[in-house]
N, C-alpha and C positions, 0 to 999 in steps of 0.2 A: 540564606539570603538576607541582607541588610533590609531589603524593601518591603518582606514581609515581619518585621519588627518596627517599623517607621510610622508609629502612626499622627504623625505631627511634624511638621518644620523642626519642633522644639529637641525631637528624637535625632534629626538629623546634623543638628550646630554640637554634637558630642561626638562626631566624626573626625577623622585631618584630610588631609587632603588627598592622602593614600587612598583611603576607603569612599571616598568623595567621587573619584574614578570611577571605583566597583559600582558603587551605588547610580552612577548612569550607564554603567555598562548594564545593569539589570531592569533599571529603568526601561530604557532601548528592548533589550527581551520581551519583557514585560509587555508592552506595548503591541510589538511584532507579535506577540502570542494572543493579544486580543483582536486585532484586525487581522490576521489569518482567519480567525473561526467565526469571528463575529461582523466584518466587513467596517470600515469606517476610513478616517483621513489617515493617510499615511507617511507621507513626504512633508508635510508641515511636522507631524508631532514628532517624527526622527529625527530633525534637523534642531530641535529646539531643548531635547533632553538637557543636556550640558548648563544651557542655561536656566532651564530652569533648576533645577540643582543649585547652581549659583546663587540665583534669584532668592529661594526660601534658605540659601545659607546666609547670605547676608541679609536681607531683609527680615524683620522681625513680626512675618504675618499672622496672624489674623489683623493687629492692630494698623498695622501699614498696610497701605489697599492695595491689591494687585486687579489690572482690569487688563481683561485681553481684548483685543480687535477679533471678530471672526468667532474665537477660543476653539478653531479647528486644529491650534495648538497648545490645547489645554490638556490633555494626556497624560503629559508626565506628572503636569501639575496634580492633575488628581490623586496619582498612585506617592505622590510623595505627602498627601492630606487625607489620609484614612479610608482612602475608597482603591487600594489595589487588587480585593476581592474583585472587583471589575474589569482586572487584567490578567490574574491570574487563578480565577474560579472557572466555576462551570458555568454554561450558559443563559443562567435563571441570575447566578451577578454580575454576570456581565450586562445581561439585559437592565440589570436595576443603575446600570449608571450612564447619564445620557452622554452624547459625543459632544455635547458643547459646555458652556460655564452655562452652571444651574442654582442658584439659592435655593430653589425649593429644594436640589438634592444635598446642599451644603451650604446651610447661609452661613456658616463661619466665614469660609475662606474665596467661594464664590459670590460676589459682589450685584454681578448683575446677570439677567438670563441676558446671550449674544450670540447671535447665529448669520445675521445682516455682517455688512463690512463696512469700514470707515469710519466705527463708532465711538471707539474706543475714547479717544482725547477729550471727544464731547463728553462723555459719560462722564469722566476722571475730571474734566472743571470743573463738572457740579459738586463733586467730592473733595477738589480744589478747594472752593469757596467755601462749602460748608464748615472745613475745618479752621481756614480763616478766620470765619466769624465767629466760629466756639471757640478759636485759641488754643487747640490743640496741638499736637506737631507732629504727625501721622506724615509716614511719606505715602505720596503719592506716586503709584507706579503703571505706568501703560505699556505692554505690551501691543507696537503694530507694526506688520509683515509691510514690506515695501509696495507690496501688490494691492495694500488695502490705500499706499496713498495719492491711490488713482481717483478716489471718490469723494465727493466736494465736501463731506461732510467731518473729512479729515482737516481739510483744509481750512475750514470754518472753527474747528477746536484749536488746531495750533494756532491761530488767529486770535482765539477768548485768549490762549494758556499764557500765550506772552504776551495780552494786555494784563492779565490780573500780575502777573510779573511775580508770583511767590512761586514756592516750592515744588515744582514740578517734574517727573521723571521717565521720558519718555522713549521707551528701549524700541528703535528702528530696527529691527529682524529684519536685516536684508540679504534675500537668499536668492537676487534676481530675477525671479519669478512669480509672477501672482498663478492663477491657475495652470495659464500658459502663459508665455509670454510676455512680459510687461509692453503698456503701451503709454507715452504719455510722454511730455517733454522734461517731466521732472526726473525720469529715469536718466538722466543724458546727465544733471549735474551728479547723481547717484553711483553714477559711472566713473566718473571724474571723482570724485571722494574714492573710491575703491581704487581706481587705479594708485591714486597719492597718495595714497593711506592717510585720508581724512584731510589733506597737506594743501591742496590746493586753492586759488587765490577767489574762485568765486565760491560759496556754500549756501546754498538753499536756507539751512538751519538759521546758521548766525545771521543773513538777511531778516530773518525774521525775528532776532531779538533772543534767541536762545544760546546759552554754553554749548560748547559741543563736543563730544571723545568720539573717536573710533577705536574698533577693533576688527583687526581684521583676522584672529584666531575666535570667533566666531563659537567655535567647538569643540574648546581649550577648559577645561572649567576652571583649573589656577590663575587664568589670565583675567576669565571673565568675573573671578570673586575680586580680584585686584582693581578693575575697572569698576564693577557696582559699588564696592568699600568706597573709593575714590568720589561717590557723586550722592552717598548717604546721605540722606539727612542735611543737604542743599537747598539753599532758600532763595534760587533762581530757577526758570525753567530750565529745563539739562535737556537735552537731547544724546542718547549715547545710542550711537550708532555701529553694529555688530554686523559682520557679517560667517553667515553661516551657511553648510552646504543644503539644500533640499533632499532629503530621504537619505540624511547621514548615516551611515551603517549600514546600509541596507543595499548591495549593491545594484540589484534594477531598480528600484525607484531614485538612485544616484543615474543610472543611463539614461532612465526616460521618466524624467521628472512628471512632466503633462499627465501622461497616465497613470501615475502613482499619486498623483495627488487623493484621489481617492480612489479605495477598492472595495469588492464584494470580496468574499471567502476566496483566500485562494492557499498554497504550498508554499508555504515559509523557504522552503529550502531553496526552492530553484523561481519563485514567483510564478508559478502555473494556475491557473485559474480551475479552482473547484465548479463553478458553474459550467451548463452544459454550453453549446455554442448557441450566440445572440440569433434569435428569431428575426426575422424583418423588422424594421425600425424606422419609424418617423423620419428622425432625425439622419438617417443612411440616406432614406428615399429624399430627402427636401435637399441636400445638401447634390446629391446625384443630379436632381434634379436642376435646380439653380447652378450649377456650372454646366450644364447643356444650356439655357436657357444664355448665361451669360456670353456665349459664343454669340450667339446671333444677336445681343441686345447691350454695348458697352456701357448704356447707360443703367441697367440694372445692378442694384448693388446688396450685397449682404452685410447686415449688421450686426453687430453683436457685442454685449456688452460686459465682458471677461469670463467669461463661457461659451469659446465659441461649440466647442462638441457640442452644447443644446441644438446647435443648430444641422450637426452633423459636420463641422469646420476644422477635423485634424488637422495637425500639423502639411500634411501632406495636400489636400485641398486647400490649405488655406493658401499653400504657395500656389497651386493651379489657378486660382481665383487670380492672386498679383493685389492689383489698387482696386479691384471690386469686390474684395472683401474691408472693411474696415471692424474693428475690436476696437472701442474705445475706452479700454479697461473698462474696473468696476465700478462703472457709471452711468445709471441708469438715466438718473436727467440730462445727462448729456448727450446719450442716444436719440431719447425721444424730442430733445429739441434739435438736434441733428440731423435726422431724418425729415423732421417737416421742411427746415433749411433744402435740403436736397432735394425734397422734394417739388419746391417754389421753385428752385435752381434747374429745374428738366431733368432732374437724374429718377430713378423709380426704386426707391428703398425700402428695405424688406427686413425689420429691425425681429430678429429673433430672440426670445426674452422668456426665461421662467416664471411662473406665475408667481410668488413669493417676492422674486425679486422686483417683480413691474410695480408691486405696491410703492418704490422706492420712487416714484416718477409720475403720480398723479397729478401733480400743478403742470409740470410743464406739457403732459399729454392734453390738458384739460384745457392750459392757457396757451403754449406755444404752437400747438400741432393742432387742434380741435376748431378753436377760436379762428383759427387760419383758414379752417377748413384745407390744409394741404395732403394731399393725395397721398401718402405715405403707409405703409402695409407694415400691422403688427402680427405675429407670429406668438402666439400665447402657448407656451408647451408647458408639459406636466399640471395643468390645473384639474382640480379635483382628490376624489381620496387614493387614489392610486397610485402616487408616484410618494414624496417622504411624507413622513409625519411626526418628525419631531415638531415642539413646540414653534420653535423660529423661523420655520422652514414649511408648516402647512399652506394646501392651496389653495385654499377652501373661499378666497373671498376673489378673485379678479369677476367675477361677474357682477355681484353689488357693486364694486369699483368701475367696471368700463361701462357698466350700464347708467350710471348715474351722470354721465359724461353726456353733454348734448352734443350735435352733429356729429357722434360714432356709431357706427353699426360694426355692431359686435357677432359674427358667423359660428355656427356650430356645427362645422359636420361632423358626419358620421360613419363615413366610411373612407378610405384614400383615395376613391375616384373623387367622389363628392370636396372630400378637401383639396385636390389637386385642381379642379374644378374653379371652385372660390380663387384660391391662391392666384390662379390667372387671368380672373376676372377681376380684383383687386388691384391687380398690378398693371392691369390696362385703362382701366376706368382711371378718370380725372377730376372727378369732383370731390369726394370725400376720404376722408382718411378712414381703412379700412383694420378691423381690428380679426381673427382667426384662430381660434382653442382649438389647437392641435389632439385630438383625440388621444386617448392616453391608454385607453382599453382593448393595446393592441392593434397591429392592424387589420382592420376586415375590409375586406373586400365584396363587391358588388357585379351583376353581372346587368344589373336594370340600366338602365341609360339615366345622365344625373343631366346637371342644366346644366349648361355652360356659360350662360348669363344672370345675375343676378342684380335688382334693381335697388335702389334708394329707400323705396318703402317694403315693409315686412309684406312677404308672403308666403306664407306657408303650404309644405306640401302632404295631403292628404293621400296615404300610404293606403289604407285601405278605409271603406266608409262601412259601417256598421251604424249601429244604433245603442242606446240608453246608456251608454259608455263612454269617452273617450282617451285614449293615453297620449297625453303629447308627448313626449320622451325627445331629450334635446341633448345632442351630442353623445358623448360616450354612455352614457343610460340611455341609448336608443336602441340596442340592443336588450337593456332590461326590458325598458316598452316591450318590444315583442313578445318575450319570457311571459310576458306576464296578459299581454294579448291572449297567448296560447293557453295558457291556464286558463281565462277566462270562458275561451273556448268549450273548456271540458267540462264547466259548471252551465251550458247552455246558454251563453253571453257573446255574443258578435259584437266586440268590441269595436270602435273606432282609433286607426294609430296613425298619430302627425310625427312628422320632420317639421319642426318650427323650423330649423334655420338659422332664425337668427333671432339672438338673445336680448335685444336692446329694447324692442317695440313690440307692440299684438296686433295681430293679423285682423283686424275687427270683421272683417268681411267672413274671414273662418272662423271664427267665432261665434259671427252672428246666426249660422249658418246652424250652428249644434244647437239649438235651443230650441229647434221644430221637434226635433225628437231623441234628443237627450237628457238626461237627470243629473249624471253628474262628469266630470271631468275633473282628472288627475295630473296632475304636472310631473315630471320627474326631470332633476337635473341633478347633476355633480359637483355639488360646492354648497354653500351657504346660503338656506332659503331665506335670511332673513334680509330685506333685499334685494333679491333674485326676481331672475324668471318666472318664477312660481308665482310668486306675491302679485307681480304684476297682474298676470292674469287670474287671479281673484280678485284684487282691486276692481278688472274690466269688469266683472262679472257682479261686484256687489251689488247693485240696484236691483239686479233680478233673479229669478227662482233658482237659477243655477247652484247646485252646490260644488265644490271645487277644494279637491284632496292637494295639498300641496307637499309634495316629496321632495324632499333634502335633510343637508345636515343643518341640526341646530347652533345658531352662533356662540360658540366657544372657541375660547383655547384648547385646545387638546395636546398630550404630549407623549408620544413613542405611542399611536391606538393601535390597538388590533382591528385589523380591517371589517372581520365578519362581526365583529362587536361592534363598530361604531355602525356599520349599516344596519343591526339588529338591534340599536339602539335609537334607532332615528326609523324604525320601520319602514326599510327600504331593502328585507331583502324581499326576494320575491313573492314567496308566498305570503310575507306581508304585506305586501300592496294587494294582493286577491283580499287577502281575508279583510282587510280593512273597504275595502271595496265591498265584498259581501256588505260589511255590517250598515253600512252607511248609504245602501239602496233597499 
């Protein structure tokens, strides 16, 4: 195989174009033989082989920057830059190579870590200008997916690129598709370039100051070394705009783009899924749910901001839905000032959002939605250590974030009654805008009777009352809470365990209440204590004797953890919360 001798760009420009072929068709292999066994993006990184092929054939990287958007189609690029032990080893190299652009795993040729969307352009003026002003003459090269330029911060970079007016190189992958779907009005000219083959009388690009190529062999590599030769080493911005198919090769993630965009393990040969069949799921129940709900309630509406499956929003529901689903591509502050709008407007919206991604949207939840105070329902799924953990993409902070927020109340259930629960009392209430952490530890269920009302001010629910102990355990660690009730149990300890509820404020009444005949109280949440729930209520508590164990993770970056290590690390798994409990009574 050519690709396992490649270990450089520099190895690859001693090819022609004959072997230029082979060398993507092994690529593509390649690839498929890592996310078969090791699960990762699939339909972005098989649609883009070709070009990048092209890319390090004509370009002469390391020196010439290459910066992806997303870099959920960074794949090939890796295995054509010294890392195809990660495509085609065993699963100890696979593991050692992340799914996105990483410096810390290749500062040569990876530029920046990128896991977020829409970044890319911005990133690459900085690299713009700096080269500028040193006078060097590096090209500058962007890779972004048409799906990334739903998000304002793309629009904000081509904005700097064609004010600074130099040397700029920005490869539009357009493969009609962001996750699902594109959503946006700029798709409509994007449309109209493809149908014309780039030909037509309005263009998005050249409005804004830029050169422009198309290609519409997208998948070609002689065509596409022909076009990048063509716009080398250019001292205007360029825009060259390529269009390519989604999960090229590959022929189910060519039928069903949506779901190929990413996979877990599955059989190369026919796309069968190695995993066993999906458990009950959040996102099945809220989605089942909210088209029941929307029958009887027109003005109820789902949101979603280019992810609708977070919210359980296939293809197939999202036609059910019709105009009471809205995807506003990948755009988070467009959501959340969105939904306050709708919500001022009499509609009752229900903006569904991954924790990682809601970071993208803190001004406008804080100024446009908050400050409003508009009745408008957040939907927070996957936060915590349980769902990813690559670097870009940890959950670990939406509670420091929403809790810092004034007039939001931030909810925690912990069971799907309990969150079904909130969810309808959120969406009925009219006074504040309500925020909801979708549990992430599975779903458990309950047979106790939960509230069906929940008020303005925190109050907490006292699960059972004990003495010299207490576990508050808030959302998905409320399960650990009892784990660890029970242990306590067996060391002669009647402990005390709360359902906080909600994460934003302390119940001071129950609070006040533990101090007759308790010593110490433990927090447990899932996410980042620093900031947190936890903190707060040892803040409530510093003036007096109270001592207060505060459970979470420590604020870091963390990248690809091992789960029983980062909870063994942050002593939170169970028997570490007893024994530390012992030692500290």
């Amino acid at each position: 195989m050519y690709i396992e001798k490649i270990q450089s760009p520099a190895d690859l420009k001693q090819l022609d174009i004959k072997a230029l072929k082979v060398v993507a068709d092994e690529t593509r292999k390649a690839v498929l033989n890592r996310v078969s066994k090791h699960g990762g993006h699939v339909g972005p990184n098989l649609g883009f082989v070709e070009a990048t092929v092209a890319l390090h054939y004509v370009f002469n990287t390391p020196t010439d920057k290459l910066v992806f958007d997303v870099s959920h189609q960074s794949y090939p690029h890796k295995v054509l830059t010294g890392r195809v032990s990660g495509f085609l080893g065993d699963m100890e190299a696979m593991d050692a190579v992340s799914g996105y652009s990483s410096p810390t795993e290749c500062p040569e040729y990876d530029n920046f870590e990128v896991g977020h969307t829409s970044t890319s352009v911005s990133l690459a003026t900085g690299l713009q200008k700096a080269r500028d002003i040193r006078g060097t003459k590096e090209n500058i090269v962007v890779v972004i997916g048409d799906g990334s330029l739903s998000g304002g911060e793309a629009f904000e970079g081509l904005d700097e690129a064609s004010e600074l007016g130099t040397g700029i190189i920005i490869i539009v992958n357009d493969n009609e598709m962001s996750i699902a779907e594109n959503h946006g009005g700029i798709y409509k000219n994007l449309r109209a370039l493809r149908e014309s083959k780039g030909t037509c009388e309005h263009n998005w690009f050249k409005a804004w100051g830029f050169e422009y190529k198309y290609l519409e062999e997208g998948n070609d590599v002689e065509k596409l070394i022909e076009v990048f030769r063509s716009v080398k080493d250019t001292d205007k911005p360029t825009v060259v705009h390529i269009h390519t198919e989604k999960g090229h090769g590959f022929a189910p993630a060519v039928e069903n783009k949506e779901v190929w965009h990413y996979s877990m393990p599955f059989n190369v040969e026919d796309g069968s899924s190695l995993e066993g069949p999906e458990d009950e799921s959040y996102d099945q129940l809220l989605s089942d749910w909210m088209l029941q709900e929307m029958k009887k309630d027109k003005t109820l509406i789902a949101v979603t901001s280019g992810t609708p499956t977070a919210a359980g929003f296939t293809a197939e529901k999202r036609k059910q839905a019709g105009k009471q689903h809205v995807d506003v591509g990948i755009a988070e502050e467009q959501a959340a000032a969105m939904v306050s709008g709708m919500a001022k407007g009499g509609l009752r919206p229900v903006w569904t959002v991954v924790s990682t991604f809601l970071q993208r949207a803190y001004d406008q939840i804080a100024q446009d939605l908050c400050i409003n105070s508009n009745p408008a329902v957040i939907n927070v799924t996957g936060g915590g250590v349980l769902w990813m953990n690559d670097i870009t993409h940890i959950c670990l902070f939406d509670i420091p974030m929403l809790c810092s927020i004034p007039n939001l109340i931030y909810l925690a259930p912990t069971t799907c009654e309990e969150y079904f629960a909130m969810l309808r009392w959120a969406i009925l209430q009219d006074k504040k805008p309500i925020a909801i952490r979708i549990p992430t530890n599975g779903v458990n269920h309950t047979k106790e009777a939960v509230d069906a009302a929940y008020g303005y001010e925190p109050k907490y629910k006292m699960v059972h009352r004990g003495s010299k102990v207490a576990i508050i355990a808030a959302g998905s660690f409320y399960q650990k809470g009892e784990n660890v009730v029970r242990l306590l149990a067996d060391k002669g300890i009647d402990a005390t365990l709360i359902n906080p509820r909600y994460l934003n404020a302390v119940d001071a009444d129950t609070l006040d209440s533990l101090k007759t005949d308790h010593q110490l109280v433990v927090t447990l949440e899932d996410g980042c204590k620093d900031g947190g729930f936890g903190e707060r209520i040892a803040s409530y508590y510093g003036p007096t004797d109270m001592k207060v164990l505060v459970g979470g993770v420590k604020k870091d970056l963390y990248d690809r953890f091992n789960l029983q290590q980062l909870l063994s690390d942050n002593r939170l798994l169970d028997e570490q919360i007893v024994e530390d409990v012992m030692r500290l009574l």
